[in-house]
N, CA, C and O of each residue as an XYZ file, in Angstrom:
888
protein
N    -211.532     45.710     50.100
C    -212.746     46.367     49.632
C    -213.078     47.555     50.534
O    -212.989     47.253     51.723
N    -213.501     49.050     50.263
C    -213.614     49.791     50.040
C    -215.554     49.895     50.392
O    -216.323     49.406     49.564
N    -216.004     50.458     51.458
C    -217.104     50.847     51.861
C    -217.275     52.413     51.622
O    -216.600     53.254     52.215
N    -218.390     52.741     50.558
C    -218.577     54.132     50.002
C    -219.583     54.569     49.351
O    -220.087     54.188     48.295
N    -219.884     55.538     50.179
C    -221.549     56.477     49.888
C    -220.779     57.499     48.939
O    -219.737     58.152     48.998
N    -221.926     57.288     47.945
C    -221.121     57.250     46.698
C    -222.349     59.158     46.435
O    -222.096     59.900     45.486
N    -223.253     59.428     47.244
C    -224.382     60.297     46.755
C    -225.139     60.762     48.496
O    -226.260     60.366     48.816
N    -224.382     61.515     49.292
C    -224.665     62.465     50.038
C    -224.982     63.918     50.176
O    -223.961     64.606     50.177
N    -226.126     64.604     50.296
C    -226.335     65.930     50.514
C    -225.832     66.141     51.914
O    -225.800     65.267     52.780
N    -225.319     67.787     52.097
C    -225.921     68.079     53.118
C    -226.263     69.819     53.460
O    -226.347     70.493     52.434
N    -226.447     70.523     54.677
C    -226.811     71.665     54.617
C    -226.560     72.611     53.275
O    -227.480     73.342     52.908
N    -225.436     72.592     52.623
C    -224.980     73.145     51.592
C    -226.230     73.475     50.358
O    -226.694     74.559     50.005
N    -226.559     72.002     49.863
C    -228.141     71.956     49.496
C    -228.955     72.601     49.980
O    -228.964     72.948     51.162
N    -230.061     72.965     48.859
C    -231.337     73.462     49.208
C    -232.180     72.769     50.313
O    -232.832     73.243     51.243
N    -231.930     71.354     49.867
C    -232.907     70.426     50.738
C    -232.331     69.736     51.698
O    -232.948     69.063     52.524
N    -230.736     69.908     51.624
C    -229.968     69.199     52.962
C    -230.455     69.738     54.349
O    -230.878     70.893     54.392
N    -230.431     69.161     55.212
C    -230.939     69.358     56.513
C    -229.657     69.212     57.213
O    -229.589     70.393     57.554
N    -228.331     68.571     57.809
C    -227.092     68.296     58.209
C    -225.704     68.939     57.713
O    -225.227     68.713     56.601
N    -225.151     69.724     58.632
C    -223.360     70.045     58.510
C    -222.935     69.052     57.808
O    -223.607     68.047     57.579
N    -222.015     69.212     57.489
C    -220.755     68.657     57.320
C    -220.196     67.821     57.468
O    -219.602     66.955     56.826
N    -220.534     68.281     59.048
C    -219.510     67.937     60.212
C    -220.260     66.836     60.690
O    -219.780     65.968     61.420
N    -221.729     66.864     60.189
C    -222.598     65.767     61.285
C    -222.460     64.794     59.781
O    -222.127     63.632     60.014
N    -222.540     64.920     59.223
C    -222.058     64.239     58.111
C    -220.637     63.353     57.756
O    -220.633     62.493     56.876
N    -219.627     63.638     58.443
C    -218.554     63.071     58.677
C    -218.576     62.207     59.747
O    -218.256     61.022     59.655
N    -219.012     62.853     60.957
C    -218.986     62.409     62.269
C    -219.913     60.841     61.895
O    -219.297     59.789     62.068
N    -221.087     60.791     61.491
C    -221.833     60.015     61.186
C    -221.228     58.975     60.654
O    -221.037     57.892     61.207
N    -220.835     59.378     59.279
C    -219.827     58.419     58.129
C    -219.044     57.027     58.595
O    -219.039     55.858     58.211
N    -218.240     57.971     59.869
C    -217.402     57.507     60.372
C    -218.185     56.535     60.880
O    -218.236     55.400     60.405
N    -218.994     57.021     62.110
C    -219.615     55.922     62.910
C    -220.177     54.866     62.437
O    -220.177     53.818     63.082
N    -220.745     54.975     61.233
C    -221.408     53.980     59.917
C    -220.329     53.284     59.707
O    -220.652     52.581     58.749
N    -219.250     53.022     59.984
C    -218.175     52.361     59.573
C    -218.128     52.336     57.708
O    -218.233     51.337     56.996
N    -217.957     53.620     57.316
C    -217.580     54.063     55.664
C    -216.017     54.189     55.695
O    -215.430     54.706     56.646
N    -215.489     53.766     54.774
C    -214.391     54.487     54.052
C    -214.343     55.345     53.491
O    -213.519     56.189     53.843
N    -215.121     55.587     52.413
C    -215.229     56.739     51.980
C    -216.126     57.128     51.883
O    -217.079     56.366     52.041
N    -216.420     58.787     51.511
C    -217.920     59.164     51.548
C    -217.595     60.352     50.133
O    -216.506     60.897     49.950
N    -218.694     60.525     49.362
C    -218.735     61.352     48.306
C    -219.748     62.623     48.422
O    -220.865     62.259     48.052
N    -219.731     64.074     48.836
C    -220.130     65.152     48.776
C    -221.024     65.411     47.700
O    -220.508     66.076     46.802
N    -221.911     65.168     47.567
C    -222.393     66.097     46.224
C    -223.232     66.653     46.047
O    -224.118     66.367     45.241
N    -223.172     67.836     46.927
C    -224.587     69.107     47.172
C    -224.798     69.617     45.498
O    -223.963     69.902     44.640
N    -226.474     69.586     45.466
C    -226.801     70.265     44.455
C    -226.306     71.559     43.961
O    -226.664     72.627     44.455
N    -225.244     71.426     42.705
C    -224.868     72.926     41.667
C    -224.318     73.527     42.565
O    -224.533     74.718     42.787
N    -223.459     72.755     43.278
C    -222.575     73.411     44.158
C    -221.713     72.458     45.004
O    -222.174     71.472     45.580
N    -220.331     72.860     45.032
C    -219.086     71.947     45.259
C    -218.497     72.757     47.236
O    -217.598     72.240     47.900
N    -219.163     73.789     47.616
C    -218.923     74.241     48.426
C    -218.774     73.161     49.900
O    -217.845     72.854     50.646
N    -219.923     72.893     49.829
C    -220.030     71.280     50.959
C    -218.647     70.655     50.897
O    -217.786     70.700     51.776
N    -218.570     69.992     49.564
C    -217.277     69.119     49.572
C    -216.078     69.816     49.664
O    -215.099     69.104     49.891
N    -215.853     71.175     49.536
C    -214.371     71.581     49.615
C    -214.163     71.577     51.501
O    -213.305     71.310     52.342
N    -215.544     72.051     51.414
C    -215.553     72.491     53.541
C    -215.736     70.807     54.001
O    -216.300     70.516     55.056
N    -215.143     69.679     52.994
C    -215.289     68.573     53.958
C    -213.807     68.365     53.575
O    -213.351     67.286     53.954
N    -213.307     68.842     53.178
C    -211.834     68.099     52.684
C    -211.227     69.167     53.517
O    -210.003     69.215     53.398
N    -211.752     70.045     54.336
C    -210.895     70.421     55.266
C    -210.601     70.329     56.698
O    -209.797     70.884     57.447
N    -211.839     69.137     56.877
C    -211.874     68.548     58.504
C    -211.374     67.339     58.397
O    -211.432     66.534     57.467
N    -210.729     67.265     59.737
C    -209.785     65.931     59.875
C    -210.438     64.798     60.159
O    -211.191     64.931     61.124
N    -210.427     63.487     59.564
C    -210.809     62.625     59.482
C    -209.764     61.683     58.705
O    -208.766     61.840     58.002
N    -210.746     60.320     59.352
C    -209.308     59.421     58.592
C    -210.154     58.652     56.910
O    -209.626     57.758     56.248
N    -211.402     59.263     56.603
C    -212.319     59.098     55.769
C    -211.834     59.506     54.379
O    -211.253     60.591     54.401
N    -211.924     58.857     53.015
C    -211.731     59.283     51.843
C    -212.718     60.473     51.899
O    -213.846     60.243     52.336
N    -212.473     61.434     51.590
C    -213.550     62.421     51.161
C    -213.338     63.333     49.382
O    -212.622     64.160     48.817
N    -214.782     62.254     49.094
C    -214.823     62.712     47.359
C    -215.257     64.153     47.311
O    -216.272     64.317     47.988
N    -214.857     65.155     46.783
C    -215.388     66.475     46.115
C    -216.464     65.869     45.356
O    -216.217     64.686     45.122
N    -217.573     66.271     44.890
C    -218.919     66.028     43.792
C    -219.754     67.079     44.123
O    -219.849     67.829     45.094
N    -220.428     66.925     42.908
C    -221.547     67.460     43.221
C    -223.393     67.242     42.248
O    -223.580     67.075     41.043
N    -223.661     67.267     42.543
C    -225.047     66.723     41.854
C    -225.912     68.088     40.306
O    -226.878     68.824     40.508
N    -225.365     68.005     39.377
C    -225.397     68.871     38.752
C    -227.288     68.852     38.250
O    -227.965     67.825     38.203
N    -227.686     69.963     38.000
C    -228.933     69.991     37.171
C    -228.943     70.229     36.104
O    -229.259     71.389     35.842
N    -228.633     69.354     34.996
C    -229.306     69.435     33.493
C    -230.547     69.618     32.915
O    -231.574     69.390     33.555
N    -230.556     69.885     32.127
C    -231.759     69.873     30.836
C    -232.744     68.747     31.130
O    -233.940     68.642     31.403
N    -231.866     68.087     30.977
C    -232.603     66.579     31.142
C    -232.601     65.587     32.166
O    -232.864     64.401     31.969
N    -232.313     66.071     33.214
C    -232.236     65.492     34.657
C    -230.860     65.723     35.395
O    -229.941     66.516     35.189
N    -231.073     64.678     36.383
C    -229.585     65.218     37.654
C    -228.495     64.544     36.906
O    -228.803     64.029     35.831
N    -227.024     64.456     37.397
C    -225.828     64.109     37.128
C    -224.978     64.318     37.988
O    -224.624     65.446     38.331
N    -224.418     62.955     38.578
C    -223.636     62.818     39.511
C    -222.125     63.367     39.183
O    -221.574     62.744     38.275
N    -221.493     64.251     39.671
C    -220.072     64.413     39.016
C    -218.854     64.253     40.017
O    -218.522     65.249     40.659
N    -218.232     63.176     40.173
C    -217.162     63.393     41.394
C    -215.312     63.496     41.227
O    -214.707     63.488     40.155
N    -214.902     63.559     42.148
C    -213.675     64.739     42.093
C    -213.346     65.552     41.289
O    -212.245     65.615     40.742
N    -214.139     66.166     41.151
C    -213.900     67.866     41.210
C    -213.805     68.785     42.026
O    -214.481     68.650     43.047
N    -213.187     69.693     41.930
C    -213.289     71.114     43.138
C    -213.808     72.482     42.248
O    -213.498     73.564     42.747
N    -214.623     72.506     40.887
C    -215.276     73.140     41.004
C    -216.509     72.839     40.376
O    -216.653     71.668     40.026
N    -217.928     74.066     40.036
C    -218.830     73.686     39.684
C    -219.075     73.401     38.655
O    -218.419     74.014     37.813
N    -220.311     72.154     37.998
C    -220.637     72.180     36.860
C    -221.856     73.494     36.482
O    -222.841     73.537     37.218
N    -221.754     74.405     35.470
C    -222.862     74.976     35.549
C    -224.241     74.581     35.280
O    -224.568     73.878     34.323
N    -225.087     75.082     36.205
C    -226.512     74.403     35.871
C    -227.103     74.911     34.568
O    -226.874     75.935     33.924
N    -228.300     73.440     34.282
C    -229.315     74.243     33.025
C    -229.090     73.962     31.920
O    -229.977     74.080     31.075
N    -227.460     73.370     31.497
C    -227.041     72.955     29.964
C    -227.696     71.316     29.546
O    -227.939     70.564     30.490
N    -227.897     70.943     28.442
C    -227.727     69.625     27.979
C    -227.154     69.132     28.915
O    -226.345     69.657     29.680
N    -227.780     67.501     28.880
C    -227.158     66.418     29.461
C    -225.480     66.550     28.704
O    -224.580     66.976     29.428
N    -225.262     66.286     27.711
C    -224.366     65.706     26.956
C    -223.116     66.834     27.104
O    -221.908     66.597     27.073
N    -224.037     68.604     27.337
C    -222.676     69.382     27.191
C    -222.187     69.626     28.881
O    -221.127     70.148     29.226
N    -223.240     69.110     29.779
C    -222.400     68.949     31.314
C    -221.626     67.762     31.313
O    -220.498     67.905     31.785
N    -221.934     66.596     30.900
C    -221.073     65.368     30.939
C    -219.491     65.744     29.947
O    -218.399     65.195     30.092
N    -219.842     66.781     29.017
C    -218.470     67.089     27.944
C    -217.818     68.025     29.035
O    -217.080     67.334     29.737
N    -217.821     69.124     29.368
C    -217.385     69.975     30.898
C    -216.727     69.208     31.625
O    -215.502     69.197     31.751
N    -217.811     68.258     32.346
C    -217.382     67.509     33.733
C    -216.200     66.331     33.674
O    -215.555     65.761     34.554
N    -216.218     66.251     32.440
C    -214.642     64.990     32.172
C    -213.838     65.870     31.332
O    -212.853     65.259     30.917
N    -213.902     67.335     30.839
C    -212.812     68.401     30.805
C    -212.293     68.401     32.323
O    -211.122     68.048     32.457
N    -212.860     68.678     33.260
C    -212.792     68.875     34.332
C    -212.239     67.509     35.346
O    -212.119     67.483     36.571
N    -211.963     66.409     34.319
C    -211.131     65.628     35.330
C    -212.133     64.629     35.926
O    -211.630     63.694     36.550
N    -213.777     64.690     35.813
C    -214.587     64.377     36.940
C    -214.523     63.257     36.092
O    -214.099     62.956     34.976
N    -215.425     62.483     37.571
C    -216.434     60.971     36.696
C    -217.786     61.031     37.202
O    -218.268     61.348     38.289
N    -218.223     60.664     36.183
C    -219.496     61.329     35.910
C    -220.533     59.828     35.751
O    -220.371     58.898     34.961
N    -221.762     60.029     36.947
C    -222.216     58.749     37.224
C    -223.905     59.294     37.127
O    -224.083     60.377     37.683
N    -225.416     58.523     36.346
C    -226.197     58.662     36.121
C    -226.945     58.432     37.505
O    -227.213     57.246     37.699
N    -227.276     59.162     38.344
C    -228.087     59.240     39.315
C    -229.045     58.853     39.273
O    -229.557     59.136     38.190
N    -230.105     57.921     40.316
C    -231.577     57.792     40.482
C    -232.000     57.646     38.434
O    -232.683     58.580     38.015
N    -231.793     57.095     37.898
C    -232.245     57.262     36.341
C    -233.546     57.306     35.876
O    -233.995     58.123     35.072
N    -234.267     56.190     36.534
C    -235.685     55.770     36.477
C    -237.079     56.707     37.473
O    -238.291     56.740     37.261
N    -236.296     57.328     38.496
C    -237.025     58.012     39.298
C    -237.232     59.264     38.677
O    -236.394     60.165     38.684
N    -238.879     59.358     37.880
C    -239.209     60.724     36.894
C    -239.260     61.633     38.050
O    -238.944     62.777     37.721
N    -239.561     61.499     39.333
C    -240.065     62.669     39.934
C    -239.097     63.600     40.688
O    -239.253     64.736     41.136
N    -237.751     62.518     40.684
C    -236.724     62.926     40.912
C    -235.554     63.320     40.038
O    -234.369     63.098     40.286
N    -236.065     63.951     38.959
C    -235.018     64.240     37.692
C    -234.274     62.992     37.419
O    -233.047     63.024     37.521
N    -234.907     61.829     37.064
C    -233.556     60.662     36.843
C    -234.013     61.007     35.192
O    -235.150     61.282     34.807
N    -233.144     60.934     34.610
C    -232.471     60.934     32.814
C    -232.785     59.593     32.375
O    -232.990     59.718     31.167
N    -232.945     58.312     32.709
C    -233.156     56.936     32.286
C    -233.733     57.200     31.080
O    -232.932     56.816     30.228
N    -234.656     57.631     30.590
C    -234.875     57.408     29.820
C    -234.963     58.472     28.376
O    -235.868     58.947     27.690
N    -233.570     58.510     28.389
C    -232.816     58.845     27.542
C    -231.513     58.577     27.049
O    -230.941     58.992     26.041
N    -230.985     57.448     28.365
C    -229.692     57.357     28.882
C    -228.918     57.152     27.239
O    -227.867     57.645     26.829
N    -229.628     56.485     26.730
C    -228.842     56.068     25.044
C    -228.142     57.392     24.356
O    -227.255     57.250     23.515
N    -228.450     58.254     24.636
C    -227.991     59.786     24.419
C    -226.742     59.724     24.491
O    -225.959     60.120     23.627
N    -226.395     59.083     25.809
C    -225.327     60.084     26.431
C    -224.262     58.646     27.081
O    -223.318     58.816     27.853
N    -224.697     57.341     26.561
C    -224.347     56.398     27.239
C    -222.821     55.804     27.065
O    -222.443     54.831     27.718
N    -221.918     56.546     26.040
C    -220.749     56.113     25.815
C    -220.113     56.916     26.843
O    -219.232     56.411     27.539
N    -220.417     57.917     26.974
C    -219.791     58.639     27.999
C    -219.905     58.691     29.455
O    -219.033     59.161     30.186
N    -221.155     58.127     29.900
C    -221.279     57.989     31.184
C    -220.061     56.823     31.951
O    -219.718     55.791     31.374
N    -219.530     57.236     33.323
C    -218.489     56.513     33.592
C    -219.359     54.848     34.570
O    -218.893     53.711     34.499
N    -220.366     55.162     35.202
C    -221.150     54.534     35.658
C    -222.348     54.842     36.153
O    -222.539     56.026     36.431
N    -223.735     53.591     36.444
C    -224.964     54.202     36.939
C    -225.388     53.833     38.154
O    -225.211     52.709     38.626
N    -225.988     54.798     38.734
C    -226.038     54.321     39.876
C    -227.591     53.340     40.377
O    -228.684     53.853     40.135
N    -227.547     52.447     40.818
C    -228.303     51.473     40.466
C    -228.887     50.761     42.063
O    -229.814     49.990     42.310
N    -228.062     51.302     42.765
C    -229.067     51.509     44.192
C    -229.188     52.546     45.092
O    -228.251     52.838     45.834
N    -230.425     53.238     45.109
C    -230.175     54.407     46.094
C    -231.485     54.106     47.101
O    -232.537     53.500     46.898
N    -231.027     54.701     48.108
C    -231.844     54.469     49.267
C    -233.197     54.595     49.255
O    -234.041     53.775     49.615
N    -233.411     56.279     48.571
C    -234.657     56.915     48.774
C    -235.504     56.552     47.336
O    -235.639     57.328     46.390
N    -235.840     55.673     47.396
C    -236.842     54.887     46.828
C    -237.709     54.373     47.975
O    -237.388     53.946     49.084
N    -238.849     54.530     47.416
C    -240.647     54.316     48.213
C    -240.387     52.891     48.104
O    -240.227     52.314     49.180
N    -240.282     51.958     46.688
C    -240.366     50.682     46.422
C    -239.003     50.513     45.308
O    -238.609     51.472     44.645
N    -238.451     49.311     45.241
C    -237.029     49.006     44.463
C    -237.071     48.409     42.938
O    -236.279     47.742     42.273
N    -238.566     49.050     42.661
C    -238.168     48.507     41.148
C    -237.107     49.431     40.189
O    -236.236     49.012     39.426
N    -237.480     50.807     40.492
C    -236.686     51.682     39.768
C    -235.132     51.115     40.047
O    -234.404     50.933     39.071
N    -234.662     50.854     41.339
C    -233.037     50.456     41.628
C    -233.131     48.986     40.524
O    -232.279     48.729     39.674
N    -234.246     48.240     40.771
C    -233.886     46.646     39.659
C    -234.024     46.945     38.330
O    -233.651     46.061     37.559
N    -234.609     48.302     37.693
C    -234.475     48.618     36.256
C    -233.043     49.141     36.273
O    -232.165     48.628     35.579
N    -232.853     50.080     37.009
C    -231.112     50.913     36.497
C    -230.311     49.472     36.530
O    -229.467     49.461     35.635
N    -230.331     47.909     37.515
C    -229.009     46.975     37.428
C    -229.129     46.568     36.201
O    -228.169     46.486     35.435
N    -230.446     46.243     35.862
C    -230.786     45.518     34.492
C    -230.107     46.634     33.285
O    -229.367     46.136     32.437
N    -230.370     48.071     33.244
C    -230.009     48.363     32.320
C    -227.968     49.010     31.899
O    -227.169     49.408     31.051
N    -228.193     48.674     33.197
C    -226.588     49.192     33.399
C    -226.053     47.791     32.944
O    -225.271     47.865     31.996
N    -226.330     46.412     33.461
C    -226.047     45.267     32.747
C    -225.723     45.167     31.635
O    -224.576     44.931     31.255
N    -226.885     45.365     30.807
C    -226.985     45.443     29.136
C    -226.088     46.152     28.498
O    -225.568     45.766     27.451
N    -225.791     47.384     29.136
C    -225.001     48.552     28.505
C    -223.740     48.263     29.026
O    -222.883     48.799     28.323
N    -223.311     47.705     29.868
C    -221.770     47.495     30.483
C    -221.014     48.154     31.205
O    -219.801     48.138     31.416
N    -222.071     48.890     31.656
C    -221.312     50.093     32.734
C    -221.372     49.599     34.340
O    -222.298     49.004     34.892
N    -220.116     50.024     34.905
C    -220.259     50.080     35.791
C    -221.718     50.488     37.252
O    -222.453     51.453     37.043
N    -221.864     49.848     38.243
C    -222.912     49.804     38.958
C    -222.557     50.661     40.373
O    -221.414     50.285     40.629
N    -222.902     51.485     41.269
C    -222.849     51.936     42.207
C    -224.243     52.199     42.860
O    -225.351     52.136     42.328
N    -223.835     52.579     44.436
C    -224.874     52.734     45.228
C    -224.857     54.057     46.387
O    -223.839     54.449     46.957
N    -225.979     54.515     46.538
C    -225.472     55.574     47.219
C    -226.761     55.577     48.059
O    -227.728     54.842     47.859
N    -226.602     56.840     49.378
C    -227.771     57.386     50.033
C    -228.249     57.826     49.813
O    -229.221     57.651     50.547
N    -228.535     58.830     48.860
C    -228.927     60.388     48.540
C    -229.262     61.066     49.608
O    -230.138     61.930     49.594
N    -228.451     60.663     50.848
C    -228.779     61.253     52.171
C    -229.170     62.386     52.110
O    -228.622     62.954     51.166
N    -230.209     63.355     52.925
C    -230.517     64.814     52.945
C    -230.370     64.923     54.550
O    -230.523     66.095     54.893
N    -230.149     64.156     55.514
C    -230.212     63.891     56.535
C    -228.963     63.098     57.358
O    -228.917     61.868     57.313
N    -228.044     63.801     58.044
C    -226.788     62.403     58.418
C    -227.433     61.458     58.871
O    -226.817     60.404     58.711
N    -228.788     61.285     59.569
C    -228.979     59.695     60.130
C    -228.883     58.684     59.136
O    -228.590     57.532     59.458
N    -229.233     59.197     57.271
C    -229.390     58.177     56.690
C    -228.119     58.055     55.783
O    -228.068     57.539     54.667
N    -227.319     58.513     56.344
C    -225.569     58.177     55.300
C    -225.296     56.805     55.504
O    -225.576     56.238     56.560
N    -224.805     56.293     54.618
C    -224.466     54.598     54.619
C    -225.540     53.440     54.547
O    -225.276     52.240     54.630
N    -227.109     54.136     54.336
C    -227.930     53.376     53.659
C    -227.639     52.535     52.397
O    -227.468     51.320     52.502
N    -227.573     53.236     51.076
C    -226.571     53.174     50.457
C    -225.448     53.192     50.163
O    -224.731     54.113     50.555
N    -224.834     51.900     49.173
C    -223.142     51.486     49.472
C    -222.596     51.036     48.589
O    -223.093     50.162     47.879
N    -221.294     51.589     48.404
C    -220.406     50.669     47.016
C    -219.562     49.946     47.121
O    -218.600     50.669     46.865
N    -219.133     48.874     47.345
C    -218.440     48.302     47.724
C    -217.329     48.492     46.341
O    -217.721     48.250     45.200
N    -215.642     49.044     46.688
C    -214.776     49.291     45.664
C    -213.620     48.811     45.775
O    -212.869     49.666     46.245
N    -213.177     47.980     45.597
C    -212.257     47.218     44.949
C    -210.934     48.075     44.895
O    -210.425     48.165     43.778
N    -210.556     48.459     45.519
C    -209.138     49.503     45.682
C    -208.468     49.862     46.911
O    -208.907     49.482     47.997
N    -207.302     50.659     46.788
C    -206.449     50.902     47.596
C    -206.674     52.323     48.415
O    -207.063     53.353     47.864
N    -206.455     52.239     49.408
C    -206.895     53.644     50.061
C    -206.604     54.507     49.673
O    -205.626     54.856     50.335
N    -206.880     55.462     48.672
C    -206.663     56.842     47.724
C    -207.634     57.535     47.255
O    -208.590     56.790     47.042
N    -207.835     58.528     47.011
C    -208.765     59.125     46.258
C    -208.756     58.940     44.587
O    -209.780     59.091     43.921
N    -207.697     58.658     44.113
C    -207.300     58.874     42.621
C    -207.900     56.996     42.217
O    -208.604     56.568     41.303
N    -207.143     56.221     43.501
C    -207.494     54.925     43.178
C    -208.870     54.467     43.358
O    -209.187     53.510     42.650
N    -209.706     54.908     44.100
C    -211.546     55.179     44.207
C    -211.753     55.130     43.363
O    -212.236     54.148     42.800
N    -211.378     56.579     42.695
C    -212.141     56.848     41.236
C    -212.037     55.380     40.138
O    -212.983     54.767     39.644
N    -210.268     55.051     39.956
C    -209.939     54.429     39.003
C    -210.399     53.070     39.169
O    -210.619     52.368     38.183
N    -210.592     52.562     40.596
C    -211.761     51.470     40.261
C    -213.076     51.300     40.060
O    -213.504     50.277     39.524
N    -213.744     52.140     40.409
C    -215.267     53.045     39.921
C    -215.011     52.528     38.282
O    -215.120     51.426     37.746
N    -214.595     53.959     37.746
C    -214.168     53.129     35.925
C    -213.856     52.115     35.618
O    -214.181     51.812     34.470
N    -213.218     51.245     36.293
C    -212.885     50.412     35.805
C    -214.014     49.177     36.336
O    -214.284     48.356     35.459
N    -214.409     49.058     37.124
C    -216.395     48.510     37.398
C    -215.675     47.486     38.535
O    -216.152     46.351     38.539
N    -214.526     47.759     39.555
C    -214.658     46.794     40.377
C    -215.613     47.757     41.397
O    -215.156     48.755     41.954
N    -216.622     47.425     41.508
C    -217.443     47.661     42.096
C    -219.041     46.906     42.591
O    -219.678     46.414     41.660
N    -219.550     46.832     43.742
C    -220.819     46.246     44.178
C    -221.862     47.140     44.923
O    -221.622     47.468     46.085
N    -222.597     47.403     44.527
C    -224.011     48.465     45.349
C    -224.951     47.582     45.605
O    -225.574     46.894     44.795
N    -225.050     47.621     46.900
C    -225.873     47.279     47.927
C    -226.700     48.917     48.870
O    -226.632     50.140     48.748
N    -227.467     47.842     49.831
C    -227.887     49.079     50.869
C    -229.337     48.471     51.441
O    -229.809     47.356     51.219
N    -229.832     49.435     52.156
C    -231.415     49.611     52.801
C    -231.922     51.236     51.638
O    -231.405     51.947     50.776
N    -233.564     51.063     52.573
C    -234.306     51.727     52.672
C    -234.228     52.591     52.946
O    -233.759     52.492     54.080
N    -234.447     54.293     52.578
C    -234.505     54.983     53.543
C    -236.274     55.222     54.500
O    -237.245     55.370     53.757
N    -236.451     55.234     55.556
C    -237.714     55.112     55.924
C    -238.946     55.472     54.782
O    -238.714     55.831     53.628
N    -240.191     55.305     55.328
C    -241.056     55.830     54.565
C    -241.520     56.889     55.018
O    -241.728     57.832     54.254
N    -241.736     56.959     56.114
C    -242.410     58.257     56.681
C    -240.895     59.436     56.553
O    -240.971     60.663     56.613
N    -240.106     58.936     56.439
C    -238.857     60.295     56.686
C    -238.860     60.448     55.162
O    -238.820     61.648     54.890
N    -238.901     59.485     53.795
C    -238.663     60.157     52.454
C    -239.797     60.778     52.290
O    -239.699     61.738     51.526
N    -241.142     60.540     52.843
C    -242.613     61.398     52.496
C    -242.381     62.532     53.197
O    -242.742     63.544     52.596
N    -241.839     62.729     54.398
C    -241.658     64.275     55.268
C    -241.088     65.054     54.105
O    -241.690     65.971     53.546
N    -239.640     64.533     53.715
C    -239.184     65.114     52.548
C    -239.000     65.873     51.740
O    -238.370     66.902     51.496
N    -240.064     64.793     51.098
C    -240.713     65.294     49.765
C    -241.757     66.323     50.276
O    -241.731     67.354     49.604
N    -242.624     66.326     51.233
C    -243.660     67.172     51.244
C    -243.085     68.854     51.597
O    -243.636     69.942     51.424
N    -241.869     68.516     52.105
C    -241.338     69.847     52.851
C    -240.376     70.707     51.609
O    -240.523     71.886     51.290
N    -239.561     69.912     51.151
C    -239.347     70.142     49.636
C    -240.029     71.107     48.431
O    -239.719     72.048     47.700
N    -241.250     70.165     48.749
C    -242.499     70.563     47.686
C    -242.766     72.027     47.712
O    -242.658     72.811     46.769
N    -243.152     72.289     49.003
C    -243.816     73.464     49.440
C    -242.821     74.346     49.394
O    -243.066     75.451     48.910
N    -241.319     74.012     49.948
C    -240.170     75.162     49.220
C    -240.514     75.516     47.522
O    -241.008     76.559     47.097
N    -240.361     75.082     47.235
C    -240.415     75.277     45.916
C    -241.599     75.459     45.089
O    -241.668     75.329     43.867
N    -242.595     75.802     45.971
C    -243.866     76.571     45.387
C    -243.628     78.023     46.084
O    -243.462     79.127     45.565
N    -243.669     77.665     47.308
C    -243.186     79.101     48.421
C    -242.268     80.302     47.416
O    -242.409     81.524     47.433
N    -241.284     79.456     46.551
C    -240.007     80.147     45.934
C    -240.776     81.070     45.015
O    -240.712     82.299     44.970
N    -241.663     80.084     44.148
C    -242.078     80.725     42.687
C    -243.072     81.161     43.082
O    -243.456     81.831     42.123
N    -244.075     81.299     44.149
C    -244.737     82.647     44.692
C    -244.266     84.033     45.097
O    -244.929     85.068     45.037
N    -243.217     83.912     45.452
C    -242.143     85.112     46.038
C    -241.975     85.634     44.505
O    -242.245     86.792     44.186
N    -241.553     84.761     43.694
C    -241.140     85.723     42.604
C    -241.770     85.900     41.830
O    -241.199     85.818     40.742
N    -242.964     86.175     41.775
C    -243.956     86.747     41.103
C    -244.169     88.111     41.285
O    -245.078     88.679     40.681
């Protein structure tokens, strides 16, 4: 079995705060196998991690912005474009080879898609059904329940923005040390997501610092 943060930011992101490099370095020390890249609408992070040496799986992804919320997309090496339909980034992102996993679903404030997932649900490869940065874990006990029902595969991730909190979230995967074989047990649902918390006072810093980017932004461009 296979230890893997399946949903890491870092500097690359708008809201990442951490290299790369402190991001690997970390990984490692977390005792991960693998770790999955997936800076927002942008694959740049993950190509600049597949070029430092480590003895770590390192997934290409990246966290796409749809219409209708986020979308996890991994191994790929390039971008999904932002802004389209759920349904025509998920049609792209498995042109593109990727697998394509429903992020945070239930979390409205965080672009999760849940509730729509029926849209788009033959095609999704799996959901992710524990992530760290949750305040309280009902939203993570609605995505197991509904990923249950529907038969998809379950994963877990950090949504780290920070290396201290990589390996909060975790997937436990059922495979052989490869990148190709990751993926193919992902699809195929040998998989277990577990994890912690990420603090409370560090996801409220966050969000509040976040916030104010993104008012700051759409004042400037006025």
């Amino acid at each position: 079995m296979l230890a893997c943060d399946l949903h890491i930011h870092t500097d690359h992101s708008r809201d990442g705060e951490s290299s790369v490099e402190e991001v690997i370095r970390r990984a490692e020390a977390a005792g991960l196998d693998a770790i999955a890249i997936t800076d927002h609408d942008t694959v740049s992070g993950a190509l600049h991690a597949l070029s430092i040496p480590t003895r770590l799986i390192v997934i290409p992804g990246t966290e796409v912005s749809t219409r209708q919320g986020h979308l996890l997309v991994l191994g790929i090496n390039a971008p999904v474009p932002r802004g389209l339909d759920m349904g025509e980034s998920i049609r792209i992102a498995k042109e593109m080879g990727g697998l394509v996993i429903l992020p945070h679903p239930f979390h409205i404030w965080r672009h999760g898609a849940g509730r729509k997932i029926d849209a788009w649900v033959r095609d999704l490869d799996a959901i992710e059904v524990f992530n760290s940065r949750y305040i309280v874990g009902s939203a993570n006990r609605k995505a197991e329940r509904v990923a249950g029902r529907l038969g998809k595969p379950c994963v877990g991730g950090s949504d780290a923005h920070n290396a201290r909190f990589v390996g909060y979230g975790r997937t436990l995967v059922e495979s052989e040390r490869s990148l190709p074989a990751v993926l193919d047990a992902i699809r195929a649902g040998r998989t277990l997501a577990y994890g912690r918390m990420t603090p409370l006072r560090t996801y409220t810093r966050q969000s509040l610092r976040n916030t104010w980017k993104r008012i700051s932004h759409r004042i400037t461009q006025r």
